[in-house]
Structures are given as C-alpha cells and as structure tokens.
MIDRENNU-121532 format. One record per atom (N, C-alpha, C): residue number from 1; y negated, z, x; atom name. Coordinates in pm, whole numbers, always signed. Last residue first. Layout:
BEGIN
<selum NUM,<Y,Z,X>,CA>
...
This chain:
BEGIN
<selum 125,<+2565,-445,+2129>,N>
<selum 125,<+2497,-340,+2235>,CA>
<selum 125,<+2475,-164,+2162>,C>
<selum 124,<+2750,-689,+2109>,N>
<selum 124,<+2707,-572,+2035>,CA>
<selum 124,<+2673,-439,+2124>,C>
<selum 123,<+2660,-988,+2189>,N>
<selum 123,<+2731,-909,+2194>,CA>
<selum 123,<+2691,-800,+2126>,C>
<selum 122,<+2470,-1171,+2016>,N>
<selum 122,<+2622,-1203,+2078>,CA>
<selum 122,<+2687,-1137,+2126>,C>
<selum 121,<+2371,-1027,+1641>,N>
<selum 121,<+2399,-954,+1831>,CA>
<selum 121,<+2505,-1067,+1905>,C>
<selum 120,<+2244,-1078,+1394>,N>
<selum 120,<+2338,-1007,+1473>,CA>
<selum 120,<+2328,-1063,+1586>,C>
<selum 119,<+2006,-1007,+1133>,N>
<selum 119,<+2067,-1108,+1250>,CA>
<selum 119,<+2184,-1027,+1320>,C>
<selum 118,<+1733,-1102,+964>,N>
<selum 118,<+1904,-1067,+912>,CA>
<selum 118,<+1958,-1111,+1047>,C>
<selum 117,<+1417,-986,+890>,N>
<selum 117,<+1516,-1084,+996>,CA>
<selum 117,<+1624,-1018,+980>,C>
<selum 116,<+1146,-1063,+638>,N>
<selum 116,<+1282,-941,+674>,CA>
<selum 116,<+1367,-1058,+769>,C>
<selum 115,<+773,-966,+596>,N>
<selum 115,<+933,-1062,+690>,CA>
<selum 115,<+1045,-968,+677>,C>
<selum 114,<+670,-955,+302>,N>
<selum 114,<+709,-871,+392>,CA>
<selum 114,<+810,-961,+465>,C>
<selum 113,<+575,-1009,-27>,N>
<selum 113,<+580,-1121,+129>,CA>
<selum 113,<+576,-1057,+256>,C>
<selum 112,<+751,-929,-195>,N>
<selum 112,<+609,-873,-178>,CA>
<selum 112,<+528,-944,-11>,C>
<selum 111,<+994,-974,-201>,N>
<selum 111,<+920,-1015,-256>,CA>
<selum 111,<+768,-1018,-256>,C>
<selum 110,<+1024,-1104,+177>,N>
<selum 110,<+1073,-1025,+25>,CA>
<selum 110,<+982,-1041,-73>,C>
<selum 109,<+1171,-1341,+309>,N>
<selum 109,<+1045,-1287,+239>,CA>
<selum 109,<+1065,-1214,+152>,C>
<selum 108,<+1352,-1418,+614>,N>
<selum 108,<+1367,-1366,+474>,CA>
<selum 108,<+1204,-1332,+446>,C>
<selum 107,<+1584,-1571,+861>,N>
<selum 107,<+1431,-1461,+823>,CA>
<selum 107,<+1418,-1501,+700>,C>
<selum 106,<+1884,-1507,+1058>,N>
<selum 106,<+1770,-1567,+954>,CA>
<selum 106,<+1665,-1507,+890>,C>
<selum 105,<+2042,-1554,+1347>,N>
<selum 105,<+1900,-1488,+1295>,CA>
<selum 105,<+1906,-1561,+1143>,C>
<selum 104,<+2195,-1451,+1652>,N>
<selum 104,<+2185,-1560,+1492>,CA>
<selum 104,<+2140,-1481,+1431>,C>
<selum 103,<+2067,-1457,+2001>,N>
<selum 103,<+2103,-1332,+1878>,CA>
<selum 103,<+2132,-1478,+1759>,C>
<selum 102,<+2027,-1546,+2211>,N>
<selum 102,<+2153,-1501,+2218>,CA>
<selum 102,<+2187,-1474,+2009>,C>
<selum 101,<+1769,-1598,+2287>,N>
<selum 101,<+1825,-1522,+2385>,CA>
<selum 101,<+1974,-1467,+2319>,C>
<selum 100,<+1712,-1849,+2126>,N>
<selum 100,<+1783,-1854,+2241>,CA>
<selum 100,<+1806,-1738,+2311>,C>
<selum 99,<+1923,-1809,+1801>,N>
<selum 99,<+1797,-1778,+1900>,CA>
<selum 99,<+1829,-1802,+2028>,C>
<selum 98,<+2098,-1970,+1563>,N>
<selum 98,<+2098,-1927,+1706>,CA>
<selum 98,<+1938,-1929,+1794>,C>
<selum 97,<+1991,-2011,+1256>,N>
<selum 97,<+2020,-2046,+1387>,CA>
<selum 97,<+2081,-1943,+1474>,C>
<selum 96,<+1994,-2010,+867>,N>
<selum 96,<+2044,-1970,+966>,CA>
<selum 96,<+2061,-2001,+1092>,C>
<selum 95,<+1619,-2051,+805>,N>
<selum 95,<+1794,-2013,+803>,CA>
<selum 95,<+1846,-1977,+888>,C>
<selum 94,<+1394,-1876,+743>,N>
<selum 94,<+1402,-1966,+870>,CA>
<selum 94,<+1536,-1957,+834>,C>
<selum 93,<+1244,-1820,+484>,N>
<selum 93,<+1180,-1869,+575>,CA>
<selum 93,<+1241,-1974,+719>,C>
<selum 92,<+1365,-1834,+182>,N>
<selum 92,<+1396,-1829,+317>,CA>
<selum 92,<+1300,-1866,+372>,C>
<selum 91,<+1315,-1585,-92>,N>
<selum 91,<+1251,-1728,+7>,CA>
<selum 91,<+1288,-1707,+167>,C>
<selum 90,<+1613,-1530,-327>,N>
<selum 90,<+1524,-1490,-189>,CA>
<selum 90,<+1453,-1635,-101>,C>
<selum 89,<+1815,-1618,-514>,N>
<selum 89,<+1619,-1670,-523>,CA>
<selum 89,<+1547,-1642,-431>,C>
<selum 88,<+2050,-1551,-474>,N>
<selum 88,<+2011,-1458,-563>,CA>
<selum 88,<+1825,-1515,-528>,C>
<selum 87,<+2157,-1778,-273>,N>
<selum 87,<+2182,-1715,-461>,CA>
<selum 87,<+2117,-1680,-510>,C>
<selum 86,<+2059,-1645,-57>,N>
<selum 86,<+1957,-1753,-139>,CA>
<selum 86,<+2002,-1793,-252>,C>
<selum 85,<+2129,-1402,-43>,N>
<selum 85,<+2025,-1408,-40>,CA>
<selum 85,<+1944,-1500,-105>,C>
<selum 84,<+2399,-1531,-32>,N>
<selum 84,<+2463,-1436,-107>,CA>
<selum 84,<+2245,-1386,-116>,C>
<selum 83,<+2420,-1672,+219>,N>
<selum 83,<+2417,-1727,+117>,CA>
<selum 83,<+2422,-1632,+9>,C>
<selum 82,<+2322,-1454,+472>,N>
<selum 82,<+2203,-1550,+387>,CA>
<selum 82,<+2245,-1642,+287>,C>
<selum 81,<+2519,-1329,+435>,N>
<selum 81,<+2394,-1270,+384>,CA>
<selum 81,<+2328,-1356,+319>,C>
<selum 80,<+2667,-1484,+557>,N>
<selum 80,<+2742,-1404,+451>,CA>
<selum 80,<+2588,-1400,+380>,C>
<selum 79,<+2559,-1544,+805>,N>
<selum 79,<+2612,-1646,+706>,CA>
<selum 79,<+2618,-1544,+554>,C>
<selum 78,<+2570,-1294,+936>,N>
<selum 78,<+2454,-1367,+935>,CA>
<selum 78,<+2480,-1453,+790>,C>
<selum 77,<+2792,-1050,+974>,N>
<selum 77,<+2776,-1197,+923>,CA>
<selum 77,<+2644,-1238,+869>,C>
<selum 76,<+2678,-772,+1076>,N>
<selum 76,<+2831,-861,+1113>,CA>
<selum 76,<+2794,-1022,+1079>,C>
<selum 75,<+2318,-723,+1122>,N>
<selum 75,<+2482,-754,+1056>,CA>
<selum 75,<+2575,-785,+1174>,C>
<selum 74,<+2048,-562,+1131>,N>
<selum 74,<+2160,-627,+1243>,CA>
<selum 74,<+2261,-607,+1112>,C>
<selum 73,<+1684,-595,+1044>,N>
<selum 73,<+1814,-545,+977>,CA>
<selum 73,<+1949,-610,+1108>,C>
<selum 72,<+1397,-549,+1034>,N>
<selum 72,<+1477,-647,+1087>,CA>
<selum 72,<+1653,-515,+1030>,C>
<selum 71,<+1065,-627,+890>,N>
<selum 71,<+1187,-578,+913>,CA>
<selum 71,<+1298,-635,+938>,C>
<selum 70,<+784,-656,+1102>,N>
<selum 70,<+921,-741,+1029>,CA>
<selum 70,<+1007,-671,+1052>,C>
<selum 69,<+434,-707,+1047>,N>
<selum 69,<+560,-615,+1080>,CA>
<selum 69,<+657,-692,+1031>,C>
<selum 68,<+218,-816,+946>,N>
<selum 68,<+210,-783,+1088>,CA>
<selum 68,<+339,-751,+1150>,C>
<selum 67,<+119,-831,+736>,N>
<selum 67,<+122,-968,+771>,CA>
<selum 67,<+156,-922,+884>,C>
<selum 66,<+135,-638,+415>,N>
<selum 66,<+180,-635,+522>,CA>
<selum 66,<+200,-794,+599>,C>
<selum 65,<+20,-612,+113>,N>
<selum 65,<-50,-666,+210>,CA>
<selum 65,<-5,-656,+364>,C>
<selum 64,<+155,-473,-77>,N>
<selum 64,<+214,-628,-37>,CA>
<selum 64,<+94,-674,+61>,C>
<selum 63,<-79,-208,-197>,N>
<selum 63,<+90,-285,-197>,CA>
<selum 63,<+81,-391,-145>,C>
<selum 62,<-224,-61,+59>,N>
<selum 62,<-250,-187,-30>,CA>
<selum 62,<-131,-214,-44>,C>
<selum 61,<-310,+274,+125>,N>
<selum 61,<-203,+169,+145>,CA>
<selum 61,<-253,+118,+14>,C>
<selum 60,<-526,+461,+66>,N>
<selum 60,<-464,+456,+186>,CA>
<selum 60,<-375,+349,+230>,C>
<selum 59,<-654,+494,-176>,N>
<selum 59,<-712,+378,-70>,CA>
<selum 59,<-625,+396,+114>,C>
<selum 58,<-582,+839,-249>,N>
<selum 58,<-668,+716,-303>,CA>
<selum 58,<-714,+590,-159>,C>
<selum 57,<-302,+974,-239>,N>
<selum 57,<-379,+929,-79>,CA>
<selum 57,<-483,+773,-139>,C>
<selum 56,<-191,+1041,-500>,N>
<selum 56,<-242,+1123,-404>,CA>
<selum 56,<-288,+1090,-221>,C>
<selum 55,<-251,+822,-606>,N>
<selum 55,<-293,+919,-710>,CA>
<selum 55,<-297,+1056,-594>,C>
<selum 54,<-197,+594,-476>,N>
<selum 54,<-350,+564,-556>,CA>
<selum 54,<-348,+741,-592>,C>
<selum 53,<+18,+606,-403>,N>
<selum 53,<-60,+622,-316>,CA>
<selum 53,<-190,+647,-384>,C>
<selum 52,<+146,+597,-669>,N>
<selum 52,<+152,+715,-632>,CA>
<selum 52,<+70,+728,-500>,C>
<selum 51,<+83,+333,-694>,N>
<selum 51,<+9,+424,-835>,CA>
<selum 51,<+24,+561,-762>,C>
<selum 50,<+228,+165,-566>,N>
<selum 50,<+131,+163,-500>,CA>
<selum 50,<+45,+297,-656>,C>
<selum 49,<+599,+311,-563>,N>
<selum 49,<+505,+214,-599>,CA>
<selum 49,<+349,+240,-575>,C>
<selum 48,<+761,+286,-219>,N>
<selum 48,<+639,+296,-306>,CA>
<selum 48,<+599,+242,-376>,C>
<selum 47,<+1056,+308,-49>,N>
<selum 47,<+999,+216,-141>,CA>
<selum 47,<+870,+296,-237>,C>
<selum 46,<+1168,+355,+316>,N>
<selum 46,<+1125,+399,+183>,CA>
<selum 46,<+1018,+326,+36>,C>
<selum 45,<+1457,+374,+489>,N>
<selum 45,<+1397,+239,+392>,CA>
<selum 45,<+1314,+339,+307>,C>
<selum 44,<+1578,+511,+761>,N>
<selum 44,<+1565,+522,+575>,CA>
<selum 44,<+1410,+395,+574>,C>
<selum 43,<+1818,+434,+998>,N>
<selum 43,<+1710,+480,+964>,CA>
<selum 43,<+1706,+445,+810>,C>
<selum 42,<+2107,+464,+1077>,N>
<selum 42,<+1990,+375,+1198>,CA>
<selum 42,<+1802,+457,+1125>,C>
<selum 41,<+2255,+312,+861>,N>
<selum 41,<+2256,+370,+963>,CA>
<selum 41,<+2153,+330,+1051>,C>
<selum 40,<+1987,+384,+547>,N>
<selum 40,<+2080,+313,+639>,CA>
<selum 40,<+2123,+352,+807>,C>
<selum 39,<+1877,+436,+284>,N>
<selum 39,<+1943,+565,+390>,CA>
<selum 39,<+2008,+433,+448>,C>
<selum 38,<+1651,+447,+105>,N>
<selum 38,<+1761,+302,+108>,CA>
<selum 38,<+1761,+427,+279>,C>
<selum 37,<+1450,+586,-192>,N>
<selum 37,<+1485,+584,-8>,CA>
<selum 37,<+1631,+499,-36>,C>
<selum 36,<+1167,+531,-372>,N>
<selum 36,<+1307,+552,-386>,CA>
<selum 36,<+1324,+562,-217>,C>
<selum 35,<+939,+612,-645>,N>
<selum 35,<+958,+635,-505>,CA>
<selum 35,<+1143,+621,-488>,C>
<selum 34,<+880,+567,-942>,N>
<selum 34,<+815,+516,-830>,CA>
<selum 34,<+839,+541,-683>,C>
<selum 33,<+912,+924,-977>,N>
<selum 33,<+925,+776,-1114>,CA>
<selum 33,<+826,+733,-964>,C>
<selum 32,<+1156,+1004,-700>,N>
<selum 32,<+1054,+1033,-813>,CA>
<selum 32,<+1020,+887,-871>,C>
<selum 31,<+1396,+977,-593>,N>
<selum 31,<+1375,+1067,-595>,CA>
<selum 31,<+1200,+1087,-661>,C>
<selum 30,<+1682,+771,-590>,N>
<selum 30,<+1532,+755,-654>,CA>
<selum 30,<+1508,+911,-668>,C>
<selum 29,<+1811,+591,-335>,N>
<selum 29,<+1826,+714,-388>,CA>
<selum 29,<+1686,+687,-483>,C>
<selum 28,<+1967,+283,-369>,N>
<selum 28,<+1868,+390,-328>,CA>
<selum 28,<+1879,+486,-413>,C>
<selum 27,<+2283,+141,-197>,N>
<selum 27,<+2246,+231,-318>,CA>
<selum 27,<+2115,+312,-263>,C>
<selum 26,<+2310,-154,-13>,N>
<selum 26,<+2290,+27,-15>,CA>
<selum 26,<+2259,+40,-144>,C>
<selum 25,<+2346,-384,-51>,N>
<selum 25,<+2480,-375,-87>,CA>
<selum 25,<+2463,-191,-82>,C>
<selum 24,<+2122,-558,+134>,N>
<selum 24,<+2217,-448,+214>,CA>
<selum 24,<+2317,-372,+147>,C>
<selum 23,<+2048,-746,-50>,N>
<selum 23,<+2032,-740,+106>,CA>
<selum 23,<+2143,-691,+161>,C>
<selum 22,<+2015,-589,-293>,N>
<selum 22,<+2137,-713,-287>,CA>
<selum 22,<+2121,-765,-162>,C>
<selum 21,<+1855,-385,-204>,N>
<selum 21,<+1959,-318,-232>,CA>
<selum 21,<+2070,-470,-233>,C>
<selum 20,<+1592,-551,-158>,N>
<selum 20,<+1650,-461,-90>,CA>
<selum 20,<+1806,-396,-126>,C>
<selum 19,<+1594,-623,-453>,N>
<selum 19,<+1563,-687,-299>,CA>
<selum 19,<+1662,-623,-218>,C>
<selum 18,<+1537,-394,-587>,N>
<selum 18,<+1650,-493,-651>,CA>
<selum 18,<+1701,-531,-471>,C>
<selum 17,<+1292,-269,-507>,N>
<selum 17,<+1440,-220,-492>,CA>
<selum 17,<+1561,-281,-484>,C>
<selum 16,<+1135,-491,-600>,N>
<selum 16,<+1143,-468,-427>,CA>
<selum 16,<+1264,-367,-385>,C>
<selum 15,<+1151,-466,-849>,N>
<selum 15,<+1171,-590,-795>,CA>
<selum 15,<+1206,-574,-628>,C>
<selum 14,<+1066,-173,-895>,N>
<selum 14,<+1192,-224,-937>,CA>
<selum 14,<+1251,-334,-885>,C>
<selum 13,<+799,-228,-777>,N>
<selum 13,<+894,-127,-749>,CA>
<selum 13,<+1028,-175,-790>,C>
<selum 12,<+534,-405,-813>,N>
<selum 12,<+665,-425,-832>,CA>
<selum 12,<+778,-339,-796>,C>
<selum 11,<+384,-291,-590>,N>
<selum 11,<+328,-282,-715>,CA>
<selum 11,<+460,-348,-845>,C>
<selum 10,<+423,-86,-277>,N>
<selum 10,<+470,-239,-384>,CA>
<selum 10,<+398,-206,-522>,C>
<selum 9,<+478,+1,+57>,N>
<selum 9,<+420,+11,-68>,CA>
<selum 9,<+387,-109,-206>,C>
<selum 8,<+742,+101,+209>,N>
<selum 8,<+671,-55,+197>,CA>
<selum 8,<+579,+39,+46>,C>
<selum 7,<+810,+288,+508>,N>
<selum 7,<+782,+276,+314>,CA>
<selum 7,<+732,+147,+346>,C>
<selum 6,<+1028,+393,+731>,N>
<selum 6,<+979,+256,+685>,CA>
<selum 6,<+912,+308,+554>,C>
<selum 5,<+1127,+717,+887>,N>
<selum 5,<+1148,+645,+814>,CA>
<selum 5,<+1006,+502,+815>,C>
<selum 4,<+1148,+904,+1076>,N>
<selum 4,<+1191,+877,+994>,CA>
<selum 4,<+1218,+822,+876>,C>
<selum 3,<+1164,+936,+1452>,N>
<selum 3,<+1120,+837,+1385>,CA>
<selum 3,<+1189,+827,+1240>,C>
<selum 2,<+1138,+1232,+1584>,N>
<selum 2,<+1230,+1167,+1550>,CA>
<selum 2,<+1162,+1053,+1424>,C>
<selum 1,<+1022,+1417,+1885>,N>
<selum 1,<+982,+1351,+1762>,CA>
<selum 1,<+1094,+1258,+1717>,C>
C-alpha cells in the first residue's frame, strides 16, 4: 500500500490554495473547478472545495472542521518561513523555538484552522 495523499476540505478554496502555495513557494496543479494537488517531495497536498464532497459523497467531509491532525512540513530555514508567513497575515500559533528533542519548530493556522508545523531537523535523518 502506498500512502497518497492529504485533502483538506474548505469552503474557501482559493484562500486555502493561496495558503498553502506562499508556505511552500509549490505551484498546485488544478485539476477540476474546486480541486487542486500541491505535489511535494514526500507526498501530495490535496485541496477540496466542500460543494464537490456535497455533490458526490453527500455528508462525508465538513470543510474546516479538522481539531485532530497537523500538518507538518520539514524545511531548511524555520526563520525564513515564518517571517515571509507572518507578512503575509498567517496566525501564528507558536513561533519560532527549539523543541526539546532537538527539532526548530513553528506552528501555523491555516486558514480554515488546520495546525500546520514548519520545522527542521538538528540533524537531517
């Protein structure tokens, strides 16, 4: 089995693309009105707007009701991100530290109040 992909389901589509794309600097693909993929190494980002769950999986996914999951993303520069994040109006949750098992972290809200953690590695595993 090969794990392929994340969707977030959104009612803001355009807003949660924006997000996502001044995050990670990826280009999404838009492969239907309301659906896009963010291809990163490692795995695909997929973006829903919540009209296409409604039209073929009625009541399967609630846009922006995720309180459980966090996407986590690994950089080079922690720093980089998170000023170039809070430019652009992103709600920080936690700036920039040092975790204690090693890693520099900052945590992010997207728009749709999804955790996103920006962090890198003291070493690179």
């Amino acid at each position: 089995m090969k794990f392929a992909s994340v969707r977030l389901v959104t009612n803001e589509f355009e807003r949660l693309v924006s997000f996502y794309q001044k995050l990670s600097g990826v280009e999404p693909l838009y492969l239907a009105d309301g659906f896009a993929e963010m291809h990163f190494e490692g795995g695909v980002l997929a973006i829903s707007s919540e009209h296409l769950i409604q039209l073929y999986n009625k009541g399967a996914a609630t846009a922006a009701a995720n309180r459980s999951a966090i996407l986590e993303f690994q950089v080079d520069d922690v720093e980089a991100v998170f000023i170039r994040m809070r430019d652009a109006g992103a709600e920080v949750i936690m700036p920039v530290m040092v975790m204690p098992w090693g890693n520099t972290s900052l945590l992010l809200r997207d728009p749709d109040g999804s955790l996103v953690n920006v962090f890198s590695r003291l070493c690179h595993l």
